[in-house]
C-alpha positions as CSV (number, residue, x, y, z in Angstrom):
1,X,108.5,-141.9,-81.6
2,X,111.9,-142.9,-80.0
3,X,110.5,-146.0,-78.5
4,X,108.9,-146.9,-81.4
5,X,112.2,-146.5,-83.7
6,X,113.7,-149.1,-81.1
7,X,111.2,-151.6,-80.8
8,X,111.6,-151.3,-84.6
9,X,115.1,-152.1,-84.6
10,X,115.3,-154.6,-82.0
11,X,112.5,-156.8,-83.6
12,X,114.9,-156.6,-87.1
13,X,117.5,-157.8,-85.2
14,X,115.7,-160.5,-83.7
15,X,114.4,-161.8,-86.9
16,X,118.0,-161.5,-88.2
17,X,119.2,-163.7,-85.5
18,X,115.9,-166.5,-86.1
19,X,116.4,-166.7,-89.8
20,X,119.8,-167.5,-89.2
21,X,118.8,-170.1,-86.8
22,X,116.6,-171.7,-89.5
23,X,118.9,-171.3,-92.5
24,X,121.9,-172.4,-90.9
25,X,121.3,-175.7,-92.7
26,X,121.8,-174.2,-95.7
27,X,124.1,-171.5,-95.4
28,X,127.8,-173.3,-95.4
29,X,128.2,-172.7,-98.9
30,X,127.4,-169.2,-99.1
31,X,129.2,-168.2,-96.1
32,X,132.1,-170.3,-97.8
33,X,131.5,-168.4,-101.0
34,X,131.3,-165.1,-98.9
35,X,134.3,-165.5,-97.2
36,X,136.4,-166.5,-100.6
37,X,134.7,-163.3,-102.4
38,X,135.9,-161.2,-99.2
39,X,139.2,-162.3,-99.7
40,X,139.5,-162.5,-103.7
41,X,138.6,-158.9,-103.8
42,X,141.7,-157.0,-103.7
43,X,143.1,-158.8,-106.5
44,X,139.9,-158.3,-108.6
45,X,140.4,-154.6,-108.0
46,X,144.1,-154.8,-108.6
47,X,143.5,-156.2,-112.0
48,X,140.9,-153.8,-112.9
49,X,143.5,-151.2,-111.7
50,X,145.4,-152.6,-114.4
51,X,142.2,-151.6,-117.2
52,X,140.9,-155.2,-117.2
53,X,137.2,-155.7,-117.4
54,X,135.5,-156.8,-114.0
55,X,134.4,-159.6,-115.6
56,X,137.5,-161.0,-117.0
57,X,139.4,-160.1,-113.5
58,X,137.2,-161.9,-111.8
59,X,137.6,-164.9,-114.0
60,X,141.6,-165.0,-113.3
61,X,141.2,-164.4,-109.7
62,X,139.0,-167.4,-109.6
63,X,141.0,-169.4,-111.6
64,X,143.7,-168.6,-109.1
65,X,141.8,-169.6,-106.4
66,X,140.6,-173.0,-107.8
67,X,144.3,-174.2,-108.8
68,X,145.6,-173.3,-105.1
69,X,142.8,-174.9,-103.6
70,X,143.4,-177.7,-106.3
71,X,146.9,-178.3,-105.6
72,X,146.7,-178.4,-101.8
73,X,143.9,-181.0,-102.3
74,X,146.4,-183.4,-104.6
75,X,149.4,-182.5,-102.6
76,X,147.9,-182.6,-98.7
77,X,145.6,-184.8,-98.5
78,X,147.3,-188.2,-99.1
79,X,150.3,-187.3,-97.4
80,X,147.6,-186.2,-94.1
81,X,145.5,-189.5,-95.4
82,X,148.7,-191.8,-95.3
83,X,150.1,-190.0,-91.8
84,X,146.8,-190.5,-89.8
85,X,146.5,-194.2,-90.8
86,X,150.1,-194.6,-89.6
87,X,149.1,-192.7,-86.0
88,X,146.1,-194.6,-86.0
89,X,148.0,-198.2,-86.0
90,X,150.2,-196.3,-84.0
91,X,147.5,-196.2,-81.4
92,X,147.8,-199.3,-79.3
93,X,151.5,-199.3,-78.9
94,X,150.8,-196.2,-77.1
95,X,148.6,-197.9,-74.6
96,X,151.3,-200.1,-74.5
97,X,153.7,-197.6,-73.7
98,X,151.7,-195.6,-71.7
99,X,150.5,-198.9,-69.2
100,X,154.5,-200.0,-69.0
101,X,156.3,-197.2,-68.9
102,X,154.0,-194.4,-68.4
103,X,151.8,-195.1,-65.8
104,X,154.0,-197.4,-63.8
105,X,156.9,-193.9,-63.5
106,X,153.3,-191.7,-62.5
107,X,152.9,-194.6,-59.5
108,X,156.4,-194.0,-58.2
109,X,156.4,-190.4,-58.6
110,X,153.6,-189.5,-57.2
111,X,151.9,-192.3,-55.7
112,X,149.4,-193.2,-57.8
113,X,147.4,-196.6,-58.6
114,X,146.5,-196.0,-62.1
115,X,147.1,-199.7,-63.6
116,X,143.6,-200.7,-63.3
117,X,142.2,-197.8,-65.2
118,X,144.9,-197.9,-67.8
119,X,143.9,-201.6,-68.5
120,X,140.0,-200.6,-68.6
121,X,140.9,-198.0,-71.2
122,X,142.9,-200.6,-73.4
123,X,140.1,-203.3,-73.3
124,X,137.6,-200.8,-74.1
125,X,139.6,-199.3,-77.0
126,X,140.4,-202.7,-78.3
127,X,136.8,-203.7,-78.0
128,X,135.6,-200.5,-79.7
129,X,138.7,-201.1,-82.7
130,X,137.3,-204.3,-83.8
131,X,133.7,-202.4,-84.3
132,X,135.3,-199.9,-86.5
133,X,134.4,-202.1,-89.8
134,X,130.9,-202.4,-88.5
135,X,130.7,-199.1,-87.7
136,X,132.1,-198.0,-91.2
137,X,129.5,-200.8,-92.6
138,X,126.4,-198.6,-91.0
139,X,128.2,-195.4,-91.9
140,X,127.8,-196.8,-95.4
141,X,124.6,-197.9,-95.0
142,X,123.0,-194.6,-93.9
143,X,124.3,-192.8,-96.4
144,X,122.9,-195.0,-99.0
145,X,119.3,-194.8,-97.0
146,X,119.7,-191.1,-97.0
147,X,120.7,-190.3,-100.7
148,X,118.7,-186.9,-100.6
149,X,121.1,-185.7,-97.6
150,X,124.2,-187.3,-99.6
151,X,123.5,-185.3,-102.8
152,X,122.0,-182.2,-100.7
153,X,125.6,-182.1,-99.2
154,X,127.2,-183.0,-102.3
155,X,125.2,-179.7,-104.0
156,X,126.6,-177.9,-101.3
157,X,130.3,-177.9,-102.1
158,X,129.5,-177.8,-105.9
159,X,127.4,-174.8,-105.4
160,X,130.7,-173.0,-103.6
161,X,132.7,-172.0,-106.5
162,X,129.1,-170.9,-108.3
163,X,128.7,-168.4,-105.7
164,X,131.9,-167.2,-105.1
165,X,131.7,-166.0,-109.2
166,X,128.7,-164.2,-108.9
167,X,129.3,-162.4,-105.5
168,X,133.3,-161.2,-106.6
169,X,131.7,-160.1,-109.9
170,X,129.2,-157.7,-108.2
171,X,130.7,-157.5,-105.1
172,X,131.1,-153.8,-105.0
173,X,127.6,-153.3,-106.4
174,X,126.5,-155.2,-103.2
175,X,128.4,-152.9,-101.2
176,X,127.2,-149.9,-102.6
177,X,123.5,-150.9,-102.1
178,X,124.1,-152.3,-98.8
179,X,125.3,-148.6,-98.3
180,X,122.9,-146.9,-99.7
181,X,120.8,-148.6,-97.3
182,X,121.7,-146.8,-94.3
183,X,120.1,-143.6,-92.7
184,X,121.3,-140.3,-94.0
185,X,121.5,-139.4,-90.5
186,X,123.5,-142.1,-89.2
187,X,125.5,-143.0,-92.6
188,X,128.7,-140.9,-91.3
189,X,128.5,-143.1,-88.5
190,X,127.7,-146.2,-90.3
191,X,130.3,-146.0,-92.4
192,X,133.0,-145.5,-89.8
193,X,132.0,-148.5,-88.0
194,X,131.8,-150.4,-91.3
195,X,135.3,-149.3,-92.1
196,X,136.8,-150.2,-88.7
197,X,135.1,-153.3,-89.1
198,X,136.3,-154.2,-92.5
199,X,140.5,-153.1,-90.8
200,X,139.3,-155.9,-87.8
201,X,138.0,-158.0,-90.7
202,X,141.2,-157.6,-92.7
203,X,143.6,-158.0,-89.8
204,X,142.0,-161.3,-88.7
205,X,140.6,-162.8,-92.1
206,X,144.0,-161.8,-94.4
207,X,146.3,-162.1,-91.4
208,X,145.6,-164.4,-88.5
209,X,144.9,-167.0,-91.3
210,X,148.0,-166.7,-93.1
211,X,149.9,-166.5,-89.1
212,X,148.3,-170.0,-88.9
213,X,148.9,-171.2,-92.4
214,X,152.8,-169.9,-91.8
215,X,153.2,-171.6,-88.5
216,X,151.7,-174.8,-89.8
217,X,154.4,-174.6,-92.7
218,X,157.2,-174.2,-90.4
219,X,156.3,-176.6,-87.6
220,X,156.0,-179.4,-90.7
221,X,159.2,-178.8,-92.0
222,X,161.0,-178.2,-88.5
223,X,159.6,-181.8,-87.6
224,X,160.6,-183.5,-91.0
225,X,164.0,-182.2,-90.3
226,X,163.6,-184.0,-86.9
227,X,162.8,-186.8,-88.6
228,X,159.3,-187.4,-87.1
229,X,156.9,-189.2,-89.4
230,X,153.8,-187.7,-88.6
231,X,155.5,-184.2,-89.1
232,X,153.0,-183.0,-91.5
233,X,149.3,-184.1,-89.3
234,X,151.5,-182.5,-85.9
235,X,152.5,-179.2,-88.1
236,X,148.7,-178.9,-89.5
237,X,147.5,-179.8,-86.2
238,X,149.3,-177.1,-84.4
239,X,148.9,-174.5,-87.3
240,X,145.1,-175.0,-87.3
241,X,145.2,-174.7,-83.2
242,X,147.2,-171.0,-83.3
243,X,144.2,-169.5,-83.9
244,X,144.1,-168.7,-79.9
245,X,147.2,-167.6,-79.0
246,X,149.5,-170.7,-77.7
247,X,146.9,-173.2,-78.2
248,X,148.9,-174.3,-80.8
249,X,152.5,-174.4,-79.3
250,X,150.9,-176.6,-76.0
251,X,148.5,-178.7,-78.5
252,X,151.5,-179.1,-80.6
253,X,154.3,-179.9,-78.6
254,X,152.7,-182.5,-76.6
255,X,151.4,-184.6,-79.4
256,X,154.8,-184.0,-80.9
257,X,156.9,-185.5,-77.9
258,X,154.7,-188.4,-77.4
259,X,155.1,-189.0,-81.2
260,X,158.8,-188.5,-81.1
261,X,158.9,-191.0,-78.0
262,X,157.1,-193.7,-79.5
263,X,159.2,-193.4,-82.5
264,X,163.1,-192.9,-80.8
265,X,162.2,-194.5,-77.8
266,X,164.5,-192.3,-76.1
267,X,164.0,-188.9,-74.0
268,X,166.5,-186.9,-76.2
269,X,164.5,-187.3,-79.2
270,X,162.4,-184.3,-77.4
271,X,165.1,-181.8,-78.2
272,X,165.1,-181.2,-81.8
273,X,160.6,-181.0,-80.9
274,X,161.2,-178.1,-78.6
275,X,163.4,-176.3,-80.3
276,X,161.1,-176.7,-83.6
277,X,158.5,-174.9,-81.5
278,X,160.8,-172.3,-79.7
279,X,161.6,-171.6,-82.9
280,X,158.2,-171.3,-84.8
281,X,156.7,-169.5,-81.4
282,X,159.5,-166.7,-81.3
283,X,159.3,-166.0,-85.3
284,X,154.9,-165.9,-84.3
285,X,155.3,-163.4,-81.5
286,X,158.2,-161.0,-83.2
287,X,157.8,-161.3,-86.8
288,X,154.5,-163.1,-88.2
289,X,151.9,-161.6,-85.8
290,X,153.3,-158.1,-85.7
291,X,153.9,-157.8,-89.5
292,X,150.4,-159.9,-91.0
293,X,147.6,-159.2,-88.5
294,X,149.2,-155.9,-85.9
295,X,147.1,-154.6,-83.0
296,X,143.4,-154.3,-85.4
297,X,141.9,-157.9,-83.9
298,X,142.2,-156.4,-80.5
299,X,140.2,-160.1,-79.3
300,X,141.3,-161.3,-75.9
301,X,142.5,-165.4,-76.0
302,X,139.2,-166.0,-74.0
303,X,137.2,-164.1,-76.2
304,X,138.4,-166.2,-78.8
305,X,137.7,-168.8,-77.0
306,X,134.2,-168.4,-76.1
307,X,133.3,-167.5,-79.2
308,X,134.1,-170.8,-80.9
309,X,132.0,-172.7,-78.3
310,X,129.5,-170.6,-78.5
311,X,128.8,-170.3,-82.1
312,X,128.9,-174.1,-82.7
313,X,126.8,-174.4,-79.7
314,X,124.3,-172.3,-81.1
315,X,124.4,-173.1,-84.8
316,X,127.0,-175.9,-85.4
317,X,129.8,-175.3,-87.9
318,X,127.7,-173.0,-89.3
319,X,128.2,-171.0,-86.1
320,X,131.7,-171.8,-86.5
321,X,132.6,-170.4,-89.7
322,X,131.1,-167.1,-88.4
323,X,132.0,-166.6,-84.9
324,X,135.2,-165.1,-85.1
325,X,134.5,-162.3,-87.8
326,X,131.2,-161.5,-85.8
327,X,133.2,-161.2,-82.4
328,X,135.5,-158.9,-84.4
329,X,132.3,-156.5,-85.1
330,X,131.0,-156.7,-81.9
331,X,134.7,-155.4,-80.6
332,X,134.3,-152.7,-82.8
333,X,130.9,-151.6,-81.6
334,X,131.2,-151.9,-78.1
335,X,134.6,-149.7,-78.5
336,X,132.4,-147.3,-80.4
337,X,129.9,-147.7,-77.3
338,X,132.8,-147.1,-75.1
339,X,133.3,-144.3,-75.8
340,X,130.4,-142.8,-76.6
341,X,129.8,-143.5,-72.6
342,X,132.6,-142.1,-71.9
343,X,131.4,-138.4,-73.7
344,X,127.9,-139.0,-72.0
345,X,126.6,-136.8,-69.1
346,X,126.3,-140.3,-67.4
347,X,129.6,-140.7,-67.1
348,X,130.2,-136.8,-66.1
349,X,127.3,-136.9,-63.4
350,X,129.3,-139.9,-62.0
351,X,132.4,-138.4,-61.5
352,X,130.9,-135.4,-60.4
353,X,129.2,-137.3,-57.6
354,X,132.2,-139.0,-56.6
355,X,134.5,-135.4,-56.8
356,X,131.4,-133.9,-54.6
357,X,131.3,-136.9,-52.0
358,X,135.4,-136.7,-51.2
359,X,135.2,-132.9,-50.2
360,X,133.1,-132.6,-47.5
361,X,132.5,-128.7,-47.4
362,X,131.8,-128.8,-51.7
363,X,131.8,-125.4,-53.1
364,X,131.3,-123.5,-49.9
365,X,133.2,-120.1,-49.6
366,X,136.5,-120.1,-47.0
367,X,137.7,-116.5,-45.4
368,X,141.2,-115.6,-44.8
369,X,140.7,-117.2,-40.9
370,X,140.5,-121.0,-42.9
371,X,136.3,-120.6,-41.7
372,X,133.7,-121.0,-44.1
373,X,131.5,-118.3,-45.0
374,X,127.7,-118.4,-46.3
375,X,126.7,-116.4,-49.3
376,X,124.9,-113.7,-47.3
377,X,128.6,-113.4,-45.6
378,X,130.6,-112.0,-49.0
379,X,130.3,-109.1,-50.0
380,X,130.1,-108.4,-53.9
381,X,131.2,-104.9,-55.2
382,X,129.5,-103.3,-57.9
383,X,131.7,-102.6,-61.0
384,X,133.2,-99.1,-61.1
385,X,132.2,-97.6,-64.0
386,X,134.8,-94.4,-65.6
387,X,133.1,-91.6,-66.9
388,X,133.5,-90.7,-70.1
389,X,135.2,-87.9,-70.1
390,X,137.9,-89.2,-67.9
391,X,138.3,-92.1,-70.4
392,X,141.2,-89.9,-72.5
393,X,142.8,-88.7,-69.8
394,X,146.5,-89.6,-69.6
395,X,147.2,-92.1,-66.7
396,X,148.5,-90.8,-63.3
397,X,152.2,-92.2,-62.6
398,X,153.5,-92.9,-59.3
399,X,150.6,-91.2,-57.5
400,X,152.0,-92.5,-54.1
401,X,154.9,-90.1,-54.7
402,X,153.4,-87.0,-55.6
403,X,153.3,-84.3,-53.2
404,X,150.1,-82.7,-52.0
405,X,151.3,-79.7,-54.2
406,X,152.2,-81.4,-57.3
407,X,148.5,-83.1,-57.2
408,X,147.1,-80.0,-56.6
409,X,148.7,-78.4,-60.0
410,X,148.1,-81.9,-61.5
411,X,144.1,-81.4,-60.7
412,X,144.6,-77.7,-62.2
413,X,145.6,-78.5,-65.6
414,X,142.9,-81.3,-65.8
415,X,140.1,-79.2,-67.5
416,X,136.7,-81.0,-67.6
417,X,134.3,-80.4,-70.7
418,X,131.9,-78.5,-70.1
């Protein structure tokens, strides 16, 4: 019966895993919409806290939503647009830069002969910059031969904000049922591990998000106080990259320098760059991190890491979008596993083993010469038992000082029933 409970269990999870395989092509949006619902929540209870109807919450927290979203559209994306196009015609002064000044100091410092290969890399980026317009031109093209795709992705992001209404509306109905669900027997369980899971959730989704959003703010404005003028692409750049812990301050910094370079042509210019991201890295470690996401992720860099490639190795951005929350689970349960193995006689019969297997002589009996004795050598005495008549009589003091006379009178008045 046990075996057929897990065979049971492991094929559900295996088809879980397939049909998200096949559907990934279609699941953006709703893991978009999920992920907005997750996070609109809270303020949809907050206003029906306040005796609003669900319905009506829901509307102003999506309205909310949709104006924020709104206004970072308008207000980022030309400044971003405008920014890139400047780094891009920014690009071959760099090879310029870096085949004159760079690669010439890398010779004499360490002996190098890299003028060759930086002179391949500028013919083959200058051949490959005149085929941009042809390559737009086919870009262009494609997308005209493959209208169904264009409006299929176009339905896509109109179908977001449809979602994201419907699922905050009945979002705790779906939790509910997905609760209802679960085994009686295991639902204790179950809903432990969901709520740890929803504190990892929380902690990464509410928190390491708005750590990266933060950092993004400061190192833009640090940098347009610096007076860089791609400060706002670096600062985004480097915000979007602290999602592994210092990714974003070495990511950052060195596209910041060589900007700052190309800009003052001067090595001092690199000052006001690292302290902008001293700054922005001390306020991460001691305020940001510690007050918005605390100690719940508990995700290693590397696990961080791994799980990025992985999941858009396995289902593209798809696998992207839903890497790091589904690391965070699995954390959870192989804590939960953890310890569990920890409380297991596994675990007890191993440590047994190894107590057993450092004292040669295990449980065997020593006598007062230091020699050990067998079973048959100890001697067991049976219990003495009082009779019951005896069991009233006061206690004997001092017996060791009595005279034989005084025990004798002692044993006189002692009068035994009959």
């Amino acid at each position: 019966m046990e075996t057929n409970k897990r065979i049971f269990w492991l094929t559900l999870g295996l088809l879980f895993i397939g049909s998200i395989y096949l559907l990934s092509p279609i699941l953006m949006p709703f893991l978009v919409a999920g992920a907005l619902s997750y996070l609109g929540d809270p303020l949809v209870d907050w206003f029906e806290d306040k005796k609003l109807p669900r319905t009506l919450s829901v509307i102003l927290v999506f309205a909310f939503i949709v104006l924020l979203l709104s206004l970072a559209l308008i207000l980022l994306i030309p400044a971003i647009s405008s920014q890139l196009s400047f780094a891009l015609d920014k690009i071959p002064q760099i090879l310029e830069w870096a085949e004159k000044t760079a690669v010439p100091w890398l010779n004499q410092k360490f002996h190098l002969s890299l003028s060759d290969s930086s002179s391949e890399i500028q013919a083959w980026f200058q051949h490959h910059w005149q085929d941009t317009s042809e390559l737009a031109k086919k870009l262009l093209s494609g997308l005209g031969q493959s209208s169904i795709a264009f409006v299929g992705w176009i339905g896509n992001i109109v179908l977001i904000p449809v979602v994201t209404f419907y699922l905050l509306r009945d979002w705790d109905k779906l939790v509910s049922y997905v609760g209802d669900l679960f085994p009686r027997k295991y639902y204790p369980v179950c809903c432990q591990l969901a709520k740890e899971s929803d504190e990892v959730l929380g902690a990464f989704v509410k928190g390491q998000l708005l750590v990266m959003l933060v950092l993004g703010i400061i190192y833009s404005l640090g940098l347009w106080v610096a007076g860089l003028q791609v400060a706002l692409l670096v600062g985004m750049i480097a915000g979007a990259a602290s999602i592994v812990p210092y990714l974003g301050f070495v990511v950052g910094i060195i596209i910041a320098s060589v900007a700052a370079i190309l800009q003052f042509h001067t090595a001092g210019a690199l000052l006001p760059v690292l302290i902008v991201f001293m700054i922005g890295q001390a306020l991460e470690g001691m305020v940001l991190t510690p007050l918005l996401v605390g100690d719940k992720i508990g995700l290693h860099p590397v696990t961080v890491i791994f799980a990025i490639m992985a999941g858009g190795q396995l289902f593209g951005f798809v696998g992207i979008l839903i890497a790091l929350p589904l690391a965070a689970v699995l954390a959870v349960l192989m804590r939960h596993l953890h310890s569990r193995y920890r409380q297991s006689h596994y675990y007890d019969e191993a440590q047994t083993t190894e107590a057993k297997s450092q004292s040669p002589q295990g449980d065997t009996a020593i006598n007062l010469a230091g020699t050990p004795m067998d079973e048959s050598m100890v001697e067991v005495s049976a219990p003495v038992t009082v009779p019951e008549r005896f069991q009233d009589d006061e206690p004997i003091e001092n017996l060791d000082m009595m005279t034989s006379t005084e025990l004798d009178e002692n044993k006189s008045n002692q009068k035994p029933e009959s």
